[in-house]
C-alpha positions as CSV (number, residue, x, y, z in Angstrom):
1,X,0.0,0.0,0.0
2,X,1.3,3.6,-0.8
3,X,1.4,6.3,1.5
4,X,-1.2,8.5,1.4
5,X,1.3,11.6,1.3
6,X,3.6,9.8,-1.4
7,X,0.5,9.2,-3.4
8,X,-0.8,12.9,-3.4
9,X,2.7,14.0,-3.9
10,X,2.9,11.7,-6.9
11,X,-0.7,12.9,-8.4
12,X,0.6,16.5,-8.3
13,X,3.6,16.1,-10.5
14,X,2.0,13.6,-12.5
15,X,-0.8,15.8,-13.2
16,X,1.5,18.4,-13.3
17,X,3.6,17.1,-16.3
18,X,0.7,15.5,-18.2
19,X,-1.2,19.5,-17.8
20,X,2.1,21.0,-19.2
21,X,2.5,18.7,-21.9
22,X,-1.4,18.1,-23.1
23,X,-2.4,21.9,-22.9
24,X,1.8,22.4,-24.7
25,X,1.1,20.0,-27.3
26,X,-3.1,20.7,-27.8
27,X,-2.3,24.7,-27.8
28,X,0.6,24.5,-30.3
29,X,-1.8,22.4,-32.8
30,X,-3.9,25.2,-32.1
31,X,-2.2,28.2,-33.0
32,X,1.0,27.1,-34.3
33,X,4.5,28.2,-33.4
34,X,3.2,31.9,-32.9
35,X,4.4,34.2,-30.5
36,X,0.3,34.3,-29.1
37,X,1.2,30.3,-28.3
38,X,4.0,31.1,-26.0
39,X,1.7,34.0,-24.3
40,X,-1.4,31.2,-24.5
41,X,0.0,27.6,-23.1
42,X,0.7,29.4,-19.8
43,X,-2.8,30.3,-19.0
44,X,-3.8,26.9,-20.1
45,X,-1.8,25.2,-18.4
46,X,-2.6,27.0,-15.1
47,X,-6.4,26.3,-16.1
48,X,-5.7,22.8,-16.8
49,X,-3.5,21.5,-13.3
50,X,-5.7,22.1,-10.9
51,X,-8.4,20.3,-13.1
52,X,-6.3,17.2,-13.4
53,X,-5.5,17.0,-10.2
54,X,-9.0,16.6,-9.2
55,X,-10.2,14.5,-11.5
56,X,-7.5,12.1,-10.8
57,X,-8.9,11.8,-7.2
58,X,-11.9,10.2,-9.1
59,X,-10.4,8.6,-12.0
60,X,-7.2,7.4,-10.0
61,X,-8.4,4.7,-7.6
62,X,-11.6,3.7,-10.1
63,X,-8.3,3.2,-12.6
64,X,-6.6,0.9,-10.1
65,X,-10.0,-1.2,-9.3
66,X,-10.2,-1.5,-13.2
67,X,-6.4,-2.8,-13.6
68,X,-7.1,-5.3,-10.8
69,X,-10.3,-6.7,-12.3
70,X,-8.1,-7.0,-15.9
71,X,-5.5,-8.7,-14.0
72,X,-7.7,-10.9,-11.7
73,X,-9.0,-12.2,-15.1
74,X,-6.2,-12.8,-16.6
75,X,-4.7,-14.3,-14.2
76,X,-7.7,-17.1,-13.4
């Protein structure tokens, strides 16, 4: 079992990255390699964390109890 504190710690930088990266990438098909991009992704990206972040509270654990059912099947 994974400390509760580890495990928050771990959904923040997770969510973190995959925020920077998604509202990066998602912007940049957006608007291209523009100046407005580089003034744009920022604001996204602060819009987008704190959005992950919660809905991994949700999705997380309902994630795991998926994985387990997938492997308890397999498995049998």
């Amino acid at each position: 079992m994974i400390e509760k504190k580890t495990l928050l710690i771990a959904q923040a930088l997770i969510t973190m990255m995959m925020a920077s990266s998604m509202s990066g990438i998602m912007s940049f098909i957006a608007l291209g390699p523009t100046v407005e991009w580089l003034t744009e992704w920022p604001k996204a990206f602060l819009i987008a964390w704190p959005i992950a972040f919660c809905l991994t509270l949700v999705v997380g654990p309902l994630g795991f109890k998926m994985a387990g059912k997938i492997v308890g099947r397999l498995a049998a």
